[in-house]
MARBA-3410 file (N, C-alpha, C, O; in Angstrom, 1 decimal):
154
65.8,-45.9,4.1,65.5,-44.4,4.0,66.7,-43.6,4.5,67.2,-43.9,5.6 ~ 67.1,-42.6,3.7,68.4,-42.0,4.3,68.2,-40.7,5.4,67.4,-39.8,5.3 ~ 69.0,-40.8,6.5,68.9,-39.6,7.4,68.5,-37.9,6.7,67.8,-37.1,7.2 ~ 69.3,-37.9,5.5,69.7,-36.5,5.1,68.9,-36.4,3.9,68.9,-37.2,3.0 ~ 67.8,-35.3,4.0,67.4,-35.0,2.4,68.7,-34.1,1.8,69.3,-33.0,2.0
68.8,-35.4,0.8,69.7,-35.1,-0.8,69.2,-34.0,-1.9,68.4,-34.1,-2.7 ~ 70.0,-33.0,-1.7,69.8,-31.9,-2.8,70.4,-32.3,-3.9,71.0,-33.3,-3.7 ~ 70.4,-31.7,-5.5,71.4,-31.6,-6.1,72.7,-31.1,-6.2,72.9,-29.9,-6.5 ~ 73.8,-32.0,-5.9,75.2,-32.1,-5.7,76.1,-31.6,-6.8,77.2,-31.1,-6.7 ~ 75.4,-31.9,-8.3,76.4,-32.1,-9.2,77.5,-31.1,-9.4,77.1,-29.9,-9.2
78.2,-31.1,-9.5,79.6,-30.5,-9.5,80.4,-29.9,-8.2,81.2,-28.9,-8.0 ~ 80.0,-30.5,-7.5,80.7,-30.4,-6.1,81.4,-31.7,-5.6,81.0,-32.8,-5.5 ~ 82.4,-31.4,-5.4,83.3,-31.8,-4.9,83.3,-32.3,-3.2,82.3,-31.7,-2.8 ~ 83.7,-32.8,-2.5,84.0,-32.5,-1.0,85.3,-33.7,-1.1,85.3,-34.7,-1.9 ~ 86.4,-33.1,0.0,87.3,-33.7,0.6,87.2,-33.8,2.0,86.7,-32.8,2.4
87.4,-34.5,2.7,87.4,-34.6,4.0,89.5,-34.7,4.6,90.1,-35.7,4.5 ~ 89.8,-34.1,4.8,91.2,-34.1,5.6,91.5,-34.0,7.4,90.9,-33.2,8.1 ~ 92.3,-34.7,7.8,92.6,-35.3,8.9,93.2,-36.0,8.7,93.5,-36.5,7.6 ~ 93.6,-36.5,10.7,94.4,-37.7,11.0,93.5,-38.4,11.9,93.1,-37.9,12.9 ~ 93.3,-39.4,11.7,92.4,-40.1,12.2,92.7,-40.8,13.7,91.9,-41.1,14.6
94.2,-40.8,13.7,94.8,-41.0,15.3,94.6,-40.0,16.5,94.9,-40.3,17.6 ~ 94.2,-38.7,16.0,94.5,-37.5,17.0,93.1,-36.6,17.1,92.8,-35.4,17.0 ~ 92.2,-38.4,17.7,90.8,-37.7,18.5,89.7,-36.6,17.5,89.0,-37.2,16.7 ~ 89.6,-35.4,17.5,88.5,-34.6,16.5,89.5,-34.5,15.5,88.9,-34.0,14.6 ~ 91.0,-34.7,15.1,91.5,-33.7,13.7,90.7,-35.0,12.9,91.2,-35.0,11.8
90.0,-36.0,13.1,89.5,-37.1,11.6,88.2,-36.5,11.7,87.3,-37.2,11.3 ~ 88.0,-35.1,12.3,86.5,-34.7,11.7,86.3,-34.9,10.2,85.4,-35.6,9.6 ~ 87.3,-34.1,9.8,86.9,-34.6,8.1,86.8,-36.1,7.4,86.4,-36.3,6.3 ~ 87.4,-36.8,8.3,86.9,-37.9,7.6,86.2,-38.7,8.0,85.9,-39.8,7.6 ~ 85.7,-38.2,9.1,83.9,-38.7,9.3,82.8,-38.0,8.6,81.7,-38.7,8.3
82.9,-37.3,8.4,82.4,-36.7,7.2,82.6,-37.0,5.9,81.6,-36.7,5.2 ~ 83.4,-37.6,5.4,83.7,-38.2,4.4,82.6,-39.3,3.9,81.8,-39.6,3.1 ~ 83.4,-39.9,5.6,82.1,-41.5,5.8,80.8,-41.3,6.0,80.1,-42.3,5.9 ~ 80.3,-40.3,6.3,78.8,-40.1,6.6,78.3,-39.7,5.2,77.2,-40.0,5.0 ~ 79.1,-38.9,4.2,78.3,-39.0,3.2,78.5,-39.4,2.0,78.1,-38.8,1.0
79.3,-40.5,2.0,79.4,-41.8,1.3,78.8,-43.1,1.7,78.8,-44.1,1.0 ~ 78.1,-42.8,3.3,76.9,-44.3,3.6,75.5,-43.5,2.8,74.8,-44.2,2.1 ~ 75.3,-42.1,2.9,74.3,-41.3,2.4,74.3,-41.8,0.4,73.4,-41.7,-0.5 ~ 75.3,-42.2,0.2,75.3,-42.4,-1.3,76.3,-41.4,-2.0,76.8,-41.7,-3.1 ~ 76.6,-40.0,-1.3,77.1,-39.1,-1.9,78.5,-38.9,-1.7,79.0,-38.6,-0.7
79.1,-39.1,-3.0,80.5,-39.0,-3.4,81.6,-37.9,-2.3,81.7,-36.7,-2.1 ~ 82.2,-38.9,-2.0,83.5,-38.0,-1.1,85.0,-38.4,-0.7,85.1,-39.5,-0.2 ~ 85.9,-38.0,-0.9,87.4,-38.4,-0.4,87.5,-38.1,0.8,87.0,-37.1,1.3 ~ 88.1,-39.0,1.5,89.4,-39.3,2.4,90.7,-38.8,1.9,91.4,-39.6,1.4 ~ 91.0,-37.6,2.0,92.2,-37.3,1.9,92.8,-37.7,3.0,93.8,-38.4,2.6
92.7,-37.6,4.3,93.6,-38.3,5.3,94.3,-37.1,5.8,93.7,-36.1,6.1 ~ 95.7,-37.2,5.8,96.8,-36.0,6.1,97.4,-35.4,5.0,98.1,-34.4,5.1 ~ 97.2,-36.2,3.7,97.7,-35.7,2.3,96.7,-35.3,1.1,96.6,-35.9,0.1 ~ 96.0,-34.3,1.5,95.5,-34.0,0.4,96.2,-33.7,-1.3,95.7,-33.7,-2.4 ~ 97.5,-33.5,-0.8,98.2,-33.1,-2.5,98.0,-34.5,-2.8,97.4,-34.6,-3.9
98.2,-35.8,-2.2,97.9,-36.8,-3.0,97.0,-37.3,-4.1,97.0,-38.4,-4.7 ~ 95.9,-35.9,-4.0,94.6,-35.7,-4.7,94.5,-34.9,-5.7,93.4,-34.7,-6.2 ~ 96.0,-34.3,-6.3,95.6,-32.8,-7.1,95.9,-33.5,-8.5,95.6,-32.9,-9.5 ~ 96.5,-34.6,-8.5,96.0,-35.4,-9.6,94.5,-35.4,-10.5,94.0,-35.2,-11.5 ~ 94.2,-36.0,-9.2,92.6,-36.7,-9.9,92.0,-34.6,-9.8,91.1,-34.6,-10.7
92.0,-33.5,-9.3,91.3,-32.6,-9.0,91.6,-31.8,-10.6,90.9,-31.1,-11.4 ~ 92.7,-32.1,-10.7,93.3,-31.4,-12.6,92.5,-32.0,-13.0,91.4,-31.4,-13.1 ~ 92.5,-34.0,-13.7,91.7,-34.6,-14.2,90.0,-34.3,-14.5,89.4,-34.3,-15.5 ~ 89.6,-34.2,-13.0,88.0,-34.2,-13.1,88.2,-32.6,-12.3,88.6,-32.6,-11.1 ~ 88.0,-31.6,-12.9,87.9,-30.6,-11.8,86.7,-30.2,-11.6,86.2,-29.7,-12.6
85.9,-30.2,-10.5,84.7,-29.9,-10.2,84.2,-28.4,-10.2,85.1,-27.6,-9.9 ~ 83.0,-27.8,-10.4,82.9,-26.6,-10.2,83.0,-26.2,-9.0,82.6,-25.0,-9.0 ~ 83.2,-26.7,-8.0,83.2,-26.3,-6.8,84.0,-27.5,-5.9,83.9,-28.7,-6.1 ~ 85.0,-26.8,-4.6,85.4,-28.1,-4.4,85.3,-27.5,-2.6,85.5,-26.3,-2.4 ~ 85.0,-28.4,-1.8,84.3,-28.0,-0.4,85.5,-29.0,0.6,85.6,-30.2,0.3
86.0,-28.6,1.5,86.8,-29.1,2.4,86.8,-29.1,3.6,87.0,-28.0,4.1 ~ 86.4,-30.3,4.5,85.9,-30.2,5.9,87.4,-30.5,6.5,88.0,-31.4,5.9 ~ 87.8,-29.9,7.6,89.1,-30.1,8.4,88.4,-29.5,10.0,87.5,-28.7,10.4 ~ 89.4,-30.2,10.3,89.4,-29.5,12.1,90.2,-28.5,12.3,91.4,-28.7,12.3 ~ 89.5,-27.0,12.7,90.4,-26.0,12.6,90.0,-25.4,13.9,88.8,-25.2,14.2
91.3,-24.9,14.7,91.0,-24.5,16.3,90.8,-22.5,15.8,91.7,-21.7,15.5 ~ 89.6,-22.2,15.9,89.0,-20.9,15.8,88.8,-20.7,16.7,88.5,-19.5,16.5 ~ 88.7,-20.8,17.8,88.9,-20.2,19.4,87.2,-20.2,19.7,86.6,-19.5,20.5 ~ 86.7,-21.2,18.7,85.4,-21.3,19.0,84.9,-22.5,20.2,85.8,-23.1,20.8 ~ 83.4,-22.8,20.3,83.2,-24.2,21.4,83.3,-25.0,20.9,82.8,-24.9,19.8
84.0,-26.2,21.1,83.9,-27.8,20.3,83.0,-27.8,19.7,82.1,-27.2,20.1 ~ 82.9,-28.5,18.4,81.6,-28.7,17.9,81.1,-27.3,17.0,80.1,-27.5,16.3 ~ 81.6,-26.1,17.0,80.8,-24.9,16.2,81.6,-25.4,14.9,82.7,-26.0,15.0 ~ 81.1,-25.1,13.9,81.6,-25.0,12.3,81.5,-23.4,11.7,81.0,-22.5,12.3 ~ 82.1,-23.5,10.6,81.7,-22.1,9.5,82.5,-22.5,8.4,83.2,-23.5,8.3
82.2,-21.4,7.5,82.6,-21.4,6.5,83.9,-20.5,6.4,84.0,-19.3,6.7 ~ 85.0,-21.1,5.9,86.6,-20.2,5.5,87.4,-19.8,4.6,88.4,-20.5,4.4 ~ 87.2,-18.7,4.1,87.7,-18.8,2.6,89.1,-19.1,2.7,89.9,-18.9,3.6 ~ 89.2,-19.6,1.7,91.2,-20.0,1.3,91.9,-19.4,1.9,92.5,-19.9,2.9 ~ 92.0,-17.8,1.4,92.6,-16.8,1.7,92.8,-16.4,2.9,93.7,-15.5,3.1
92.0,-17.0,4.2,91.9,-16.8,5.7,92.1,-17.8,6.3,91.6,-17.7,7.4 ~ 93.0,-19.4,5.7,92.7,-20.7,6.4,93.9,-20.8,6.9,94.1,-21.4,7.9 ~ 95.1,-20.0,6.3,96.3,-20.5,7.0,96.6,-19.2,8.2,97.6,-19.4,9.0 ~ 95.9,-18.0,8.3,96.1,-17.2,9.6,95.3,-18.3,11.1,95.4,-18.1,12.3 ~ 94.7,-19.3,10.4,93.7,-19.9,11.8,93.9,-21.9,11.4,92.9,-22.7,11.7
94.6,-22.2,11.0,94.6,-23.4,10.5,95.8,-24.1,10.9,96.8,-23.9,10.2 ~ 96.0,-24.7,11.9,97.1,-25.5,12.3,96.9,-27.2,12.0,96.3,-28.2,12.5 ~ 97.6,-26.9,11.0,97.6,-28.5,9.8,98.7,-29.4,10.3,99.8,-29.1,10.6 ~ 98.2,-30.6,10.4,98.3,-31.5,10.9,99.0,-32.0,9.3,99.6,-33.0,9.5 ~ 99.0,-31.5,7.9,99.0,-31.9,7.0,100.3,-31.3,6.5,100.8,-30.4,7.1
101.0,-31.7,5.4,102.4,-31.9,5.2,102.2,-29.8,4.6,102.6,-28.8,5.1 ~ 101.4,-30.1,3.5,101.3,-29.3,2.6,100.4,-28.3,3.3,99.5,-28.8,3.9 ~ 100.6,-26.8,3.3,98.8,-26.1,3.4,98.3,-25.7,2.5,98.7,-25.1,1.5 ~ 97.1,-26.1,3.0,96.0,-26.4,2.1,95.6,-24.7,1.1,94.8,-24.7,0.2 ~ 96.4,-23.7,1.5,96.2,-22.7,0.8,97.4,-22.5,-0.7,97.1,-22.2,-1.8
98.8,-22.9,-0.1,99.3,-22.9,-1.4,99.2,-24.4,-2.2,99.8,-24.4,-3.3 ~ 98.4,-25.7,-1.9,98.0,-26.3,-2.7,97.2,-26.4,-3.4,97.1,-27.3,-4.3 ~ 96.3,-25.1,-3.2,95.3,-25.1,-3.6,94.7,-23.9,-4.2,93.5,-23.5,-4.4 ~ 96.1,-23.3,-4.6,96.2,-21.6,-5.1,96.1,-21.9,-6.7,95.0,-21.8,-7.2 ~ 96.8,-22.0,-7.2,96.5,-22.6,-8.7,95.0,-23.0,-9.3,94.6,-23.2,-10.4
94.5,-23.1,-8.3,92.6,-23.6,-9.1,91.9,-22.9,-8.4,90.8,-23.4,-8.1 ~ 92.3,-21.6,-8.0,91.3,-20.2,-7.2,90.7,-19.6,-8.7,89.7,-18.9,-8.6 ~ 91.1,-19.7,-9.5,90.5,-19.1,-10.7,89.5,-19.7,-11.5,88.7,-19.2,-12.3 ~ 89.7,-21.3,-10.9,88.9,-22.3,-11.9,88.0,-23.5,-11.7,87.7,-24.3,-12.7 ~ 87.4,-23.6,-10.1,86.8,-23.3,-9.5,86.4,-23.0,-7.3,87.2,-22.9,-6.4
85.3,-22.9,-7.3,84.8,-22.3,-5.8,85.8,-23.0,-5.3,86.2,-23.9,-6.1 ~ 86.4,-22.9,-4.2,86.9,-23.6,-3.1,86.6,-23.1,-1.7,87.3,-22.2,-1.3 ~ 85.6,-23.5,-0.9,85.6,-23.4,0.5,85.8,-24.5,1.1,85.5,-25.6,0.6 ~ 86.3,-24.2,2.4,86.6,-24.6,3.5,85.5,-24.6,4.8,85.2,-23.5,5.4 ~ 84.8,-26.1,5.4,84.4,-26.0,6.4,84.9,-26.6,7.4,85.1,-27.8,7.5
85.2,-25.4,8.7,86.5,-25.7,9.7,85.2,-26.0,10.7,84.1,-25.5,10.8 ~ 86.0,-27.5,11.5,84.8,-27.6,12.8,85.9,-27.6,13.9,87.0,-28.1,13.8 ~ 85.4,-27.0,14.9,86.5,-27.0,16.2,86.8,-27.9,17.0,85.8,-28.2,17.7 ~ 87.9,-28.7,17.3,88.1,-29.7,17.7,87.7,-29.3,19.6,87.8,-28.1,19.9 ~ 87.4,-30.3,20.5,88.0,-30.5,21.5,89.1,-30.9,22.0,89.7,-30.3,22.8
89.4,-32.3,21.6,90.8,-32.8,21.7,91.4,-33.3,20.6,90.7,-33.6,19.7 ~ 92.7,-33.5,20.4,93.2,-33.9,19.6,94.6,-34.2,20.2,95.6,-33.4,20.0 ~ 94.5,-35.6,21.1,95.1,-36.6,21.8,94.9,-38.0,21.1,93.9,-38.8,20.9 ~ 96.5,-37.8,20.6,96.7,-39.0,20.2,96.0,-40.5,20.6,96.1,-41.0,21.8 ~ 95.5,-41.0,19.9,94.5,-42.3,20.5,93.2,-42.1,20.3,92.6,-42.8,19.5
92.7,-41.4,20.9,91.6,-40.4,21.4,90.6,-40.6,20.1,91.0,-40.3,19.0 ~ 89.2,-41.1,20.4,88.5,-41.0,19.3,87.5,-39.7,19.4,87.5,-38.9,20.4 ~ 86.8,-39.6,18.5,86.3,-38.6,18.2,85.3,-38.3,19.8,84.8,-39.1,20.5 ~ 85.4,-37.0,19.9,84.3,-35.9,21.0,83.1,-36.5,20.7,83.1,-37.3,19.7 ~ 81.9,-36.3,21.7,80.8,-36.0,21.1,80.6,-34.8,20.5,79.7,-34.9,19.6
81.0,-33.8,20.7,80.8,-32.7,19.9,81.1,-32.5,18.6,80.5,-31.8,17.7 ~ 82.4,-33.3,18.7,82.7,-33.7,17.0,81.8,-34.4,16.1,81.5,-33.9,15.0 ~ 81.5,-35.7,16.8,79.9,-36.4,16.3,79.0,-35.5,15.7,78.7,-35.3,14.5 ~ 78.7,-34.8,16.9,77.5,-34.2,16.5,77.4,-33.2,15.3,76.4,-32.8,14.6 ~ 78.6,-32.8,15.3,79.2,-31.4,14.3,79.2,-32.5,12.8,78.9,-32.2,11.7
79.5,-33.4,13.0,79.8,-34.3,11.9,78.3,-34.3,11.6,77.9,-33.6,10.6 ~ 77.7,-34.9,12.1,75.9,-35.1,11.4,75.5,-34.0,11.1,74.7,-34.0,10.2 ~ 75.8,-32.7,11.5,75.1,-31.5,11.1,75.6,-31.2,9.9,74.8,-31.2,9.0 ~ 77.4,-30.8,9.7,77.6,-30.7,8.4,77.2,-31.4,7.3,77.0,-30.7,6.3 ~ 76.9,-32.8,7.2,76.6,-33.6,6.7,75.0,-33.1,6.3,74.7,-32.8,5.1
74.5,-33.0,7.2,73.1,-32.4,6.6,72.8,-31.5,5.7,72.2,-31.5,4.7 ~ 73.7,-30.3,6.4,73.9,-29.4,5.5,74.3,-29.1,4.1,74.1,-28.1,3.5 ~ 75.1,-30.4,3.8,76.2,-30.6,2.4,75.0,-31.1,1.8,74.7,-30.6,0.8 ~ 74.2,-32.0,2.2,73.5,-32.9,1.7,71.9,-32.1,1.3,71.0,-32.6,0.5 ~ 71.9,-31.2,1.8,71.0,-30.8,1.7,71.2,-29.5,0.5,70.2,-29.1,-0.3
72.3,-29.2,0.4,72.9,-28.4,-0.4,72.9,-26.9,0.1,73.0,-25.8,-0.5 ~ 72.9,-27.1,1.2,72.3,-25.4,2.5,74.3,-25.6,3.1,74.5,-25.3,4.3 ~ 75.1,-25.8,2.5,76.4,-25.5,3.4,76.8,-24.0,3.1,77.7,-23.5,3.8 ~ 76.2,-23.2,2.1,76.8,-22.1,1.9,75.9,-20.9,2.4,75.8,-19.8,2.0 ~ 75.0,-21.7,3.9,74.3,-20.5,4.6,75.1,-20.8,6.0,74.8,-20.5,7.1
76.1,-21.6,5.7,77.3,-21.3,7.3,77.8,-20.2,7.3,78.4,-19.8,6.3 ~ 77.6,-19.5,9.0,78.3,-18.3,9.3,80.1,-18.7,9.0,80.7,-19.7,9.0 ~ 80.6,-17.2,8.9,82.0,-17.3,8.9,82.3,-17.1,10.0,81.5,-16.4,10.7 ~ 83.5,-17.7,10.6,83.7,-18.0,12.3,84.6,-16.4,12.6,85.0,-16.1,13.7
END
């Protein structure tokens, strides 16, 4: 029996982005992993999401949802919702590209949000917080449930 009641997903997308060496920034891809044991489709982008804008032209989803670790001056562990357009004033990417001009070209064609969870540490080695954990199971619920788009904006 699965932890998360499963809403209807169809046309949603999710990526999960991080570095998995530097403690909470692999929130997103425990998220990834938690709702790919749940059954429901998700990438590992890792630290390269453009490595994905291939397959995102190919199959473009009506909606594409992105969990990262983003330091909002919030407590470990709080999440929200971030539009595009506000991710690189508060978004210190760990990632080559940002995620706003990679992802400017398909603002027209479809949703794109961002859910930022606040890291505690992000020390090399370092595995994930509990706070991160726990932020991970909640988003997860949320996605899964199909209730991510009643997160406050941080």
């Amino acid at each position: 029996m699965s932890d998360f009641a499963i809403s209807d997903l169809s046309g949603l997308l999710v990526w999960g982005v991080g570095n998995v060496l530097l403690g909470d920034d692999a929130i997103g891809c425990e998220v990834v992993k938690l709702l790919n044991k749940q059954g429901i489709s998700a990438t590992d982008c890792g630290t390269t999401p453009e490595n994905h804008i291939a397959t995102l032209k190919k199959n473009p989803p009506s909606t594409l949802l992105i969990v990262d670790a983003t330091d909002m001056g919030l407590q470990p562990g709080e999440f929200g919702l971030i539009s595009l357009d506000k991710l690189d004033a508060i978004l210190e990417s760990s990632h080559g590209v940002p995620l706003s001009f990679l992802l400017a070209p398909f603002e027209n064609s479809m949703e794109i949000a961002v859910i930022g969870i606040q890291p505690l540490s992000l020390v090399l080695g370092s595995p994930l917080s509990d706070a991160a954990t726990i932020a991970a199971r909640r988003v997860v619920t949320l996605i899964a449930g199909g209730k991510w788009r009643t997160m406050k904006t941080p």
